[in-house]
MIMARVO-785942 format. One record per atom (N, C-alpha, C): residue number from 1; residue in one letter; atom name; x, y, z. Coordinates in nm, 3 decimals, always signed. Layout:
N
R   num   residu   atome      east     north        up
R   NUM        a      CA         X         Y         Z
...
//
This chain:
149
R   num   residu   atome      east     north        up
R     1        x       N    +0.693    -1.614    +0.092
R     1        x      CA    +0.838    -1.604    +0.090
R     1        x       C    +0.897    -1.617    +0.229
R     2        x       N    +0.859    -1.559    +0.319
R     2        x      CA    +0.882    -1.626    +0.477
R     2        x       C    +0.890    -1.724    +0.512
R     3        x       N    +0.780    -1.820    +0.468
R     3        x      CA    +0.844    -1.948    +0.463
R     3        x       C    +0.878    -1.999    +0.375
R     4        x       N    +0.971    -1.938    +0.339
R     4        x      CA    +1.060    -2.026    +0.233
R     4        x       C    +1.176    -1.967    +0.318
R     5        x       N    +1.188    -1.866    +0.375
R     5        x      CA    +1.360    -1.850    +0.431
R     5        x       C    +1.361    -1.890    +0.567
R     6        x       N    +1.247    -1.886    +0.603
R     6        x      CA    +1.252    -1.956    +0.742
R     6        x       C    +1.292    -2.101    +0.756
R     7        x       N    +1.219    -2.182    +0.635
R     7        x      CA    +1.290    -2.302    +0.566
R     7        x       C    +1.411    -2.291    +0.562
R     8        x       N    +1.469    -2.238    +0.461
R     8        x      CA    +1.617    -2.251    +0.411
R     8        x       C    +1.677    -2.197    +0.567
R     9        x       N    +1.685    -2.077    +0.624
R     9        x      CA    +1.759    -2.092    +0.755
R     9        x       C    +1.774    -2.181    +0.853
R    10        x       N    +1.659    -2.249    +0.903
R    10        x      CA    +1.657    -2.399    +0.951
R    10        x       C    +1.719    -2.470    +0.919
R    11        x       N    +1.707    -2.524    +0.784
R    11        x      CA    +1.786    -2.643    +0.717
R    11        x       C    +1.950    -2.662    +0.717
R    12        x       N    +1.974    -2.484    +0.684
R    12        x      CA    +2.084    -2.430    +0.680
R    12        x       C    +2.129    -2.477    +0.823
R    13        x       N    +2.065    -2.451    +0.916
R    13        x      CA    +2.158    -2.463    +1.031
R    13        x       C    +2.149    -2.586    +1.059
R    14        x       N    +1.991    -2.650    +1.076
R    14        x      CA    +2.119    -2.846    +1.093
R    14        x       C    +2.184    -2.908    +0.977
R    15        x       N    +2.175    -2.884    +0.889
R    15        x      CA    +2.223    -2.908    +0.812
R    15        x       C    +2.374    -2.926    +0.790
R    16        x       N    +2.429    -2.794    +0.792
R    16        x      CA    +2.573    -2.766    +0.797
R    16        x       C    +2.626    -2.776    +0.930
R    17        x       N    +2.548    -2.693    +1.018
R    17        x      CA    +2.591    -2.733    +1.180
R    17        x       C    +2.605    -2.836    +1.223
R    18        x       N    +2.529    -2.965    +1.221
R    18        x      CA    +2.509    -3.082    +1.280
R    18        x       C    +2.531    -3.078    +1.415
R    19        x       N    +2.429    -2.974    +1.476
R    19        x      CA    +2.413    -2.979    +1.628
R    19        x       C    +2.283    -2.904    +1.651
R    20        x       N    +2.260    -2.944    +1.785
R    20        x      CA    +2.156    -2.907    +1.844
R    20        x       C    +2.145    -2.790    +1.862
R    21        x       N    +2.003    -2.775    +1.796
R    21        x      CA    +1.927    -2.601    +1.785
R    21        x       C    +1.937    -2.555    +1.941
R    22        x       N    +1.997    -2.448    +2.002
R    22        x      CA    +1.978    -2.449    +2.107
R    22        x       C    +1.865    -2.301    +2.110
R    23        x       N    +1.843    -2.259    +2.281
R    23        x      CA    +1.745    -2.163    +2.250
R    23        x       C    +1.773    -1.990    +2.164
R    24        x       N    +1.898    -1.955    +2.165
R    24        x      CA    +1.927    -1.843    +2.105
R    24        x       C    +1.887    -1.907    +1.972
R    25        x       N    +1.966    -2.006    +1.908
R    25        x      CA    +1.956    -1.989    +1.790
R    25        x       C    +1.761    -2.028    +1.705
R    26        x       N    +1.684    -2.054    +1.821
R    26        x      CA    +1.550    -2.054    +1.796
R    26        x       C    +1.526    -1.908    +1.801
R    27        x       N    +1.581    -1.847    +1.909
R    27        x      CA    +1.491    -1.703    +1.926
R    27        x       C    +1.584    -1.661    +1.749
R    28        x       N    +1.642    -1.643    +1.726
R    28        x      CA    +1.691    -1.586    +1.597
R    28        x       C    +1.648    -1.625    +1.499
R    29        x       N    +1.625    -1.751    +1.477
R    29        x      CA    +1.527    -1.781    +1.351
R    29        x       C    +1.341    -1.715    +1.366
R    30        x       N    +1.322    -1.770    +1.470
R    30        x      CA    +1.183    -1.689    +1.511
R    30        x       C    +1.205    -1.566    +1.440
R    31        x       N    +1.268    -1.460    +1.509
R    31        x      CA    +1.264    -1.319    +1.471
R    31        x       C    +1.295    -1.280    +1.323
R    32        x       N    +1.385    -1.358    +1.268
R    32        x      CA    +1.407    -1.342    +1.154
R    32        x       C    +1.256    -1.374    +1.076
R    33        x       N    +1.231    -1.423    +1.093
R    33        x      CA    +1.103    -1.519    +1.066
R    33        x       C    +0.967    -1.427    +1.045
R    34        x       N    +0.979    -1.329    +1.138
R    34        x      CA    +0.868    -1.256    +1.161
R    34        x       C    +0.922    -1.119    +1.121
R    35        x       N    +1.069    -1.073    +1.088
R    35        x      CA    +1.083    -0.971    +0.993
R    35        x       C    +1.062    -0.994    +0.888
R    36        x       N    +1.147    -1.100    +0.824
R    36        x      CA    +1.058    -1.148    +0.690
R    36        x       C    +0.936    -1.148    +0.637
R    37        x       N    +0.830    -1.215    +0.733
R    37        x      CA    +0.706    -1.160    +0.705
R    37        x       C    +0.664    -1.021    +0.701
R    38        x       N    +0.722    -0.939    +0.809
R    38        x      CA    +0.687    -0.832    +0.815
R    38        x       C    +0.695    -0.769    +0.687
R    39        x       N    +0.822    -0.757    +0.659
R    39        x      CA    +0.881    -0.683    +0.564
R    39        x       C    +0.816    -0.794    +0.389
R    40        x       N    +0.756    -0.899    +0.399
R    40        x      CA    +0.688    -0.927    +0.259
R    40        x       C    +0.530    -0.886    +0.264
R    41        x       N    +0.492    -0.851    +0.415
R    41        x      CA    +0.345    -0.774    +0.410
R    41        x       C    +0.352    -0.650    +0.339
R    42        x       N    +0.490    -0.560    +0.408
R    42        x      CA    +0.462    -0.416    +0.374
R    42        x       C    +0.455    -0.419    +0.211
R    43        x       N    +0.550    -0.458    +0.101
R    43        x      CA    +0.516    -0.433    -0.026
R    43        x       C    +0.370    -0.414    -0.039
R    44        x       N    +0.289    -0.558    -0.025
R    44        x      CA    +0.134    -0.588    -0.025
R    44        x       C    +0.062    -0.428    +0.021
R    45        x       N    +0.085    -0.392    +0.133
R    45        x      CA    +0.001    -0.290    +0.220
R    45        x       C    +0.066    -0.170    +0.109
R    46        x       N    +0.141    -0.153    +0.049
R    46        x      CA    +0.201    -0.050    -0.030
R    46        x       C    +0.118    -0.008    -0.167
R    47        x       N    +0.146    -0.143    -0.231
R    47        x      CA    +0.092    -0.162    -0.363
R    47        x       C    -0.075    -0.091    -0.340
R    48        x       N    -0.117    -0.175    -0.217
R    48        x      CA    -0.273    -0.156    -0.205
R    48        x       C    -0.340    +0.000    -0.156
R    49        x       N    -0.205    +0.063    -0.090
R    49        x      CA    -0.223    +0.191    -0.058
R    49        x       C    -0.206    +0.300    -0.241
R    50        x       N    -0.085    +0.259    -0.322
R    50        x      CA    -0.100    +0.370    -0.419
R    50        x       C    +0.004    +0.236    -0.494
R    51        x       N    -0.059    +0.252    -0.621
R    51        x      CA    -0.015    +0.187    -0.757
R    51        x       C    +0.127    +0.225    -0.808
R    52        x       N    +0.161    +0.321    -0.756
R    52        x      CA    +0.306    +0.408    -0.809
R    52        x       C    +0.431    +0.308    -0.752
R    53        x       N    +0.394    +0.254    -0.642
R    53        x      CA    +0.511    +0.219    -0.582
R    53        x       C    +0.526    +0.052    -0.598
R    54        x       N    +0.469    +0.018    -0.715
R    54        x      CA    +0.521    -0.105    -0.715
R    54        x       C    +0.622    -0.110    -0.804
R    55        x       N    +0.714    +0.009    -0.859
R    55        x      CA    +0.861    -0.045    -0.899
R    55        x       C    +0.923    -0.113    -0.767
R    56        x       N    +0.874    -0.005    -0.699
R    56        x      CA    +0.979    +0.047    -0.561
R    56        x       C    +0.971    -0.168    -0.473
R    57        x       N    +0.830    -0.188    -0.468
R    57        x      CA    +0.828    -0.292    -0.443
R    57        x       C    +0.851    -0.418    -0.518
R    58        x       N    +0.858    -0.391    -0.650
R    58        x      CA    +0.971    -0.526    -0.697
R    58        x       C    +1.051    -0.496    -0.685
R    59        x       N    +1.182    -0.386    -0.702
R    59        x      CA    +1.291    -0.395    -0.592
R    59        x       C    +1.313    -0.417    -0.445
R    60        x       N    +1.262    -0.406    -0.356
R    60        x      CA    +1.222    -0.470    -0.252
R    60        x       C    +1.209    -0.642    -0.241
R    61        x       N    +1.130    -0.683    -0.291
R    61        x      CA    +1.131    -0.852    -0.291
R    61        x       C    +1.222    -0.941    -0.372
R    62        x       N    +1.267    -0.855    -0.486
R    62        x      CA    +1.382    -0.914    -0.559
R    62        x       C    +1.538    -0.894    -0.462
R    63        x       N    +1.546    -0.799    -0.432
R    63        x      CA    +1.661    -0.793    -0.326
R    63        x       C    +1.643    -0.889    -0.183
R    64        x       N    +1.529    -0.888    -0.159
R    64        x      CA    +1.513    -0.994    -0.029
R    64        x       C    +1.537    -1.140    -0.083
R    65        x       N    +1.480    -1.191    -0.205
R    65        x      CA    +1.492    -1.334    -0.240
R    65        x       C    +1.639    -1.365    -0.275
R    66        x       N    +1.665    -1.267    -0.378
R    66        x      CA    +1.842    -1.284    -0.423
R    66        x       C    +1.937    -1.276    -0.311
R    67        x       N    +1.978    -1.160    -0.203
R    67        x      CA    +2.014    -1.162    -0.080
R    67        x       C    +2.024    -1.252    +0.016
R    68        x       N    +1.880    -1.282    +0.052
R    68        x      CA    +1.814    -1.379    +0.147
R    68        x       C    +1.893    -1.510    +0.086
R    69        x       N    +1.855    -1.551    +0.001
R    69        x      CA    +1.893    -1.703    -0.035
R    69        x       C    +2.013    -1.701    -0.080
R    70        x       N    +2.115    -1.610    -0.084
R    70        x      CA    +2.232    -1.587    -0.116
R    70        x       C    +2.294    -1.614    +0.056
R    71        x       N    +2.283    -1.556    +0.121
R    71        x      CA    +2.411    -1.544    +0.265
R    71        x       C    +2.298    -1.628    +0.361
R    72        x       N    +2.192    -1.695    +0.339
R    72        x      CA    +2.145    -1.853    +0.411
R    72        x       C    +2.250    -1.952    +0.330
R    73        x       N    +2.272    -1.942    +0.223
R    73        x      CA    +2.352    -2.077    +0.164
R    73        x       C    +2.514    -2.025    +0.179
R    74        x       N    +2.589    -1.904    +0.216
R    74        x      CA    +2.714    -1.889    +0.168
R    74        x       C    +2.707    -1.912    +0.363
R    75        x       N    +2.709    -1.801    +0.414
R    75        x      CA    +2.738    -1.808    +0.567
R    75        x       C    +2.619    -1.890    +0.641
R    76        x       N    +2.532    -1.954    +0.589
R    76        x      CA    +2.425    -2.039    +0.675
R    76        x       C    +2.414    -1.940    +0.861
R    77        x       N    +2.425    -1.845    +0.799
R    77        x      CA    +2.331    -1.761    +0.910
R    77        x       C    +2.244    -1.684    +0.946
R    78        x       N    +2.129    -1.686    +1.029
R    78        x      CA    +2.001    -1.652    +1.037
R    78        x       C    +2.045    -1.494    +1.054
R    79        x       N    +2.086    -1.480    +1.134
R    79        x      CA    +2.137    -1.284    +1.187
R    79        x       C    +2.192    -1.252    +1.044
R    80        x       N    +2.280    -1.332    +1.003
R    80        x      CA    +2.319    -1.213    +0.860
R    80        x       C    +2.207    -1.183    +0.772
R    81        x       N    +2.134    -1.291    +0.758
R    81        x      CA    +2.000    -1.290    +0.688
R    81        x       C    +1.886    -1.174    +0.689
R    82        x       N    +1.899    -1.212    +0.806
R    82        x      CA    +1.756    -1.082    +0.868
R    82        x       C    +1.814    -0.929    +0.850
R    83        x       N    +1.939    -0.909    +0.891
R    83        x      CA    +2.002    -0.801    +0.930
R    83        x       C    +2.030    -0.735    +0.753
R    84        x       N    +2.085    -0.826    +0.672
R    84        x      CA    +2.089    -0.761    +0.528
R    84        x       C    +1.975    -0.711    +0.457
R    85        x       N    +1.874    -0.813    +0.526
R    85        x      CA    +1.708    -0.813    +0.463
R    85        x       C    +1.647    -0.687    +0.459
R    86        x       N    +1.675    -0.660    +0.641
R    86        x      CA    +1.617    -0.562    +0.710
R    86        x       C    +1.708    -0.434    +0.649
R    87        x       N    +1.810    -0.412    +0.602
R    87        x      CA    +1.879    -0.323    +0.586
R    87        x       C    +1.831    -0.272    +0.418
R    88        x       N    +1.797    -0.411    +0.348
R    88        x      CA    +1.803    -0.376    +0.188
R    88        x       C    +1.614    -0.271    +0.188
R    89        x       N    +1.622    -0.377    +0.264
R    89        x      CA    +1.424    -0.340    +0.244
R    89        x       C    +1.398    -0.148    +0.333
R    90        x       N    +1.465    -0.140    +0.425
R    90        x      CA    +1.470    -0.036    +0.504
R    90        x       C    +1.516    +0.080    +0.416
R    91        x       N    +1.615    +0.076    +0.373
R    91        x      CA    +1.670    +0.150    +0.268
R    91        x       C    +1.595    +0.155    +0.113
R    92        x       N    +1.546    +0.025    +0.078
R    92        x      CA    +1.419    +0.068    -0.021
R    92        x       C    +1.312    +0.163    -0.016
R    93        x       N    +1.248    +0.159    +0.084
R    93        x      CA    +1.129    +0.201    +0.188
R    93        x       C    +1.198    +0.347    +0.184
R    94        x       N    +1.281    +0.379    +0.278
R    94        x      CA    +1.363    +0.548    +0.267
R    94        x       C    +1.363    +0.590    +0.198
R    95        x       N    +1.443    +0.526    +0.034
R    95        x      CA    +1.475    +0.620    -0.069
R    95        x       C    +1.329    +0.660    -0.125
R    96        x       N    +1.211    +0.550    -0.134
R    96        x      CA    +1.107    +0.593    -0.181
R    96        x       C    +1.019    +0.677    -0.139
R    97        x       N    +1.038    +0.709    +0.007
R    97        x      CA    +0.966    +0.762    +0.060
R    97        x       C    +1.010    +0.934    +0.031
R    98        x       N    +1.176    +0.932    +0.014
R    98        x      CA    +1.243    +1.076    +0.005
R    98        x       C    +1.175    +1.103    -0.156
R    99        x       N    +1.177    +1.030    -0.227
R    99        x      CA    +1.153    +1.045    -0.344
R    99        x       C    +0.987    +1.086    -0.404
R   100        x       N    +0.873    +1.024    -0.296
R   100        x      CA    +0.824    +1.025    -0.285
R   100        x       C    +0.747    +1.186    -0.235
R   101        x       N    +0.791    +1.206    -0.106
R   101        x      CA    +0.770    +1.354    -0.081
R   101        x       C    +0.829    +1.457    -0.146
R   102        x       N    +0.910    +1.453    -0.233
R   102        x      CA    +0.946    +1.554    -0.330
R   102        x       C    +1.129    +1.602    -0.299
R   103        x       N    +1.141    +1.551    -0.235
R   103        x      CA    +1.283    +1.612    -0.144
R   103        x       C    +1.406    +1.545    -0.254
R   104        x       N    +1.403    +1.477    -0.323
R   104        x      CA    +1.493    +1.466    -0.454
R   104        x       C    +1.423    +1.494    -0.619
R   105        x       N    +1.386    +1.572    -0.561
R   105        x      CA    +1.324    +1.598    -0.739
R   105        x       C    +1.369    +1.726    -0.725
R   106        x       N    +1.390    +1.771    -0.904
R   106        x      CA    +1.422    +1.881    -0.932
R   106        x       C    +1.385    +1.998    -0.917
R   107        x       N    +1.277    +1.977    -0.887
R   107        x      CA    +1.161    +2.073    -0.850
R   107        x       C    +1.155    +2.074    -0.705
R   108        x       N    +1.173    +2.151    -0.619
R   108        x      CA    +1.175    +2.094    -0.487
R   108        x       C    +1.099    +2.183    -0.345
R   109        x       N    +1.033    +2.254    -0.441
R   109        x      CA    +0.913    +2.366    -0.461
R   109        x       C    +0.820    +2.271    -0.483
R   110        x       N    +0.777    +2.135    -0.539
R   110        x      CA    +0.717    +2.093    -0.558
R   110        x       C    +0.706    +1.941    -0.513
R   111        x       N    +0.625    +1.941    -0.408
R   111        x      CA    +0.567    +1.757    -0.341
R   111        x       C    +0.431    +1.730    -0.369
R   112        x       N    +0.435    +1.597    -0.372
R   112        x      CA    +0.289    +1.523    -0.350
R   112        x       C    +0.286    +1.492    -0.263
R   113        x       N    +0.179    +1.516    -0.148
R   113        x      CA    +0.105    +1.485    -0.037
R   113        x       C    +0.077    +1.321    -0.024
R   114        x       N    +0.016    +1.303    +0.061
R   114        x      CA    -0.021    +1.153    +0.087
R   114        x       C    -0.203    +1.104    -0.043
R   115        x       N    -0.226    +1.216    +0.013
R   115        x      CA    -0.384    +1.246    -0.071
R   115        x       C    -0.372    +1.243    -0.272
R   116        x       N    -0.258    +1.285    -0.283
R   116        x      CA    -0.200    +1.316    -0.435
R   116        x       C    -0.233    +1.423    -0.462
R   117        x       N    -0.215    +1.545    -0.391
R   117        x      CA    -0.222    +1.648    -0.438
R   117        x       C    -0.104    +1.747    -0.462
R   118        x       N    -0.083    +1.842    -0.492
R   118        x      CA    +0.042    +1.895    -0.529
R   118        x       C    +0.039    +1.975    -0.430
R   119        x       N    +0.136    +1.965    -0.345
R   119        x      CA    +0.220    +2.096    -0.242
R   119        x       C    +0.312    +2.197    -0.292
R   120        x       N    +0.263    +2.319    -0.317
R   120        x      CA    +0.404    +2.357    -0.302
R   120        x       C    +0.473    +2.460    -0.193
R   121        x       N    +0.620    +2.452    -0.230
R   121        x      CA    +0.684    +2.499    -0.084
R   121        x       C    +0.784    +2.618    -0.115
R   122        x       N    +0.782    +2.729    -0.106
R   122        x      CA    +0.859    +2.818    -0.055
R   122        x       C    +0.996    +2.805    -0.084
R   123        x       N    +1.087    +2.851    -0.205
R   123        x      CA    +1.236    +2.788    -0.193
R   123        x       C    +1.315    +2.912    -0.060
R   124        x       N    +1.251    +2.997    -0.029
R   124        x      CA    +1.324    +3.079    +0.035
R   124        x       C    +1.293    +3.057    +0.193
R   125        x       N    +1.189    +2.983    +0.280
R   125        x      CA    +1.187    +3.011    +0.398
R   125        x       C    +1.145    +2.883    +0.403
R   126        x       N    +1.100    +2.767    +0.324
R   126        x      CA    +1.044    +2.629    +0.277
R   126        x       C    +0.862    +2.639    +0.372
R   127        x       N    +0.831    +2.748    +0.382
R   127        x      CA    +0.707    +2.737    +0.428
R   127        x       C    +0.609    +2.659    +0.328
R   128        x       N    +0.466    +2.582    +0.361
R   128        x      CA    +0.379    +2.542    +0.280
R   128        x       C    +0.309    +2.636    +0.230
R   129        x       N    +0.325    +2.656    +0.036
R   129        x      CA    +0.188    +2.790    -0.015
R   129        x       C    +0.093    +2.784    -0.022
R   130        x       N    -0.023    +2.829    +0.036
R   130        x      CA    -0.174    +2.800    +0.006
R   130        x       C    -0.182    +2.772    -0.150
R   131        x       N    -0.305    +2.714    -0.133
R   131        x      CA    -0.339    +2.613    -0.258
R   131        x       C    -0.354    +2.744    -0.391
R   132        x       N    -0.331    +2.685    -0.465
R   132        x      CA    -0.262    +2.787    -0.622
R   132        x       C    -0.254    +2.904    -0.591
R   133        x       N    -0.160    +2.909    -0.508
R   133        x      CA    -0.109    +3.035    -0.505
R   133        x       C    +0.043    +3.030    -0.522
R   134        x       N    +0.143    +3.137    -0.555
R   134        x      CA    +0.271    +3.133    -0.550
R   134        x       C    +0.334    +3.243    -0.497
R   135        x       N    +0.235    +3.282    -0.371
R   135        x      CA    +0.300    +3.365    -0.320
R   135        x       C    +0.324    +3.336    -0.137
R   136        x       N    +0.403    +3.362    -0.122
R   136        x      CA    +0.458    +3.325    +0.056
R   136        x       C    +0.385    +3.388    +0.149
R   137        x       N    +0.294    +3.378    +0.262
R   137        x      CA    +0.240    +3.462    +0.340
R   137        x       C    +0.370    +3.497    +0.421
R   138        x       N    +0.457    +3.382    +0.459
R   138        x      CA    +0.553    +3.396    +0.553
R   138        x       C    +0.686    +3.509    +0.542
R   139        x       N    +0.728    +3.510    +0.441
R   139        x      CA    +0.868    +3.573    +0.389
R   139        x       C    +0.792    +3.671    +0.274
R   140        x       N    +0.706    +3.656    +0.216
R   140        x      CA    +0.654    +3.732    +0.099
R   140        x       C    +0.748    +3.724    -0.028
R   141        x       N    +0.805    +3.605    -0.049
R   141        x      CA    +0.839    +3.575    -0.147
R   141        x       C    +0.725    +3.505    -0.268
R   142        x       N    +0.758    +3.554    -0.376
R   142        x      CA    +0.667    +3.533    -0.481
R   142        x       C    +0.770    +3.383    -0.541
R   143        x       N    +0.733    +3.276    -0.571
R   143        x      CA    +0.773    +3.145    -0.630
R   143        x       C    +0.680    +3.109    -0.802
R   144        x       N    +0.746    +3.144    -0.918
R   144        x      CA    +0.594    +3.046    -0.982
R   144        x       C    +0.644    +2.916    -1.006
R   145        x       N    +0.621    +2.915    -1.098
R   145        x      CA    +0.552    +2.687    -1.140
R   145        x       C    +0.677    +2.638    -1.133
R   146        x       N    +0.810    +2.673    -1.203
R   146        x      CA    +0.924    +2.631    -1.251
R   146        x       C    +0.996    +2.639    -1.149
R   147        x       N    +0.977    +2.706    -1.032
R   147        x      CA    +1.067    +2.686    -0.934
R   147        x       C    +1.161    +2.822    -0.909
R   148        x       N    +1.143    +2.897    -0.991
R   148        x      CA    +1.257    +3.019    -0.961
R   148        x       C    +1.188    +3.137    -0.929
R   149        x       N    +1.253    +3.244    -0.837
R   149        x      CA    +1.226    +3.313    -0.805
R   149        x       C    +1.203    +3.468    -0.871
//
């Protein structure tokens, strides 16, 4: 998919421009060029790290292709390109990651680790509880499963 927008941004610009690529507008396609890639590796490195997150990563590449090939053909510009790319995919990446560590779930006493194990946390001082336990060394608050005190 990188090169395919690295394509279409090129084209885009002699194309509609009909002038000479000068060196900014090389360094900007370059870079764009190599966020793009960047950002179509990470899904790959994602998927291959944990199976869960390939909703998260077909939203990710569907927003880069629809986006991407949307404002290369409306504004034929490389910076809007990269910069929306980088913004859709960045913000994919965030929400999953918040979502991911437990910090929007209902439960919030309750995260998965990187390992997949269950954390849980303290609603009163957010300390980490030793493993099946539901009681706080820190505050000595007692927490069980459901979250309430």
């Amino acid at each position: 998919m990188s090169v395919y927008y690295s394509a279409r941004i090129i084209l885009s610009i002699i194309i509609f421009n009909n002038n000479e690529i000068d060196s900014y507008t090389a360094f900007v396609s370059v870079f764009t060029c190599i966020v793009m890639l960047i950002l179509n590796i990470l899904p790959i490195v994602m998927i291959l790290i944990n199976r869960k997150w390939s909703f998260i990563v077909l939203f990710i590449v569907l927003a880069q292709f629809i986006l991407g090939d949307v404002y290369a053909m409306i504004n034929h510009s490389s910076i809007i390109t990269g910069i929306i790319n980088f913004i859709i995919c960045s913000m994919g990446c965030i929400l999953y990651y918040h979502y991911y560590r437990g910090l929007s779930s209902k439960d919030n006493n309750l995260a998965i680790n990187h390992s997949n194990t269950i954390v849980r946390y303290c609603r009163k001082c957010g300390a980490v509880l030793p493993n099946d336990s539901y009681f706080c060394t820190r505050c000595g608050e007692t927490t069980d499963f459901n979250g309430t005190n």
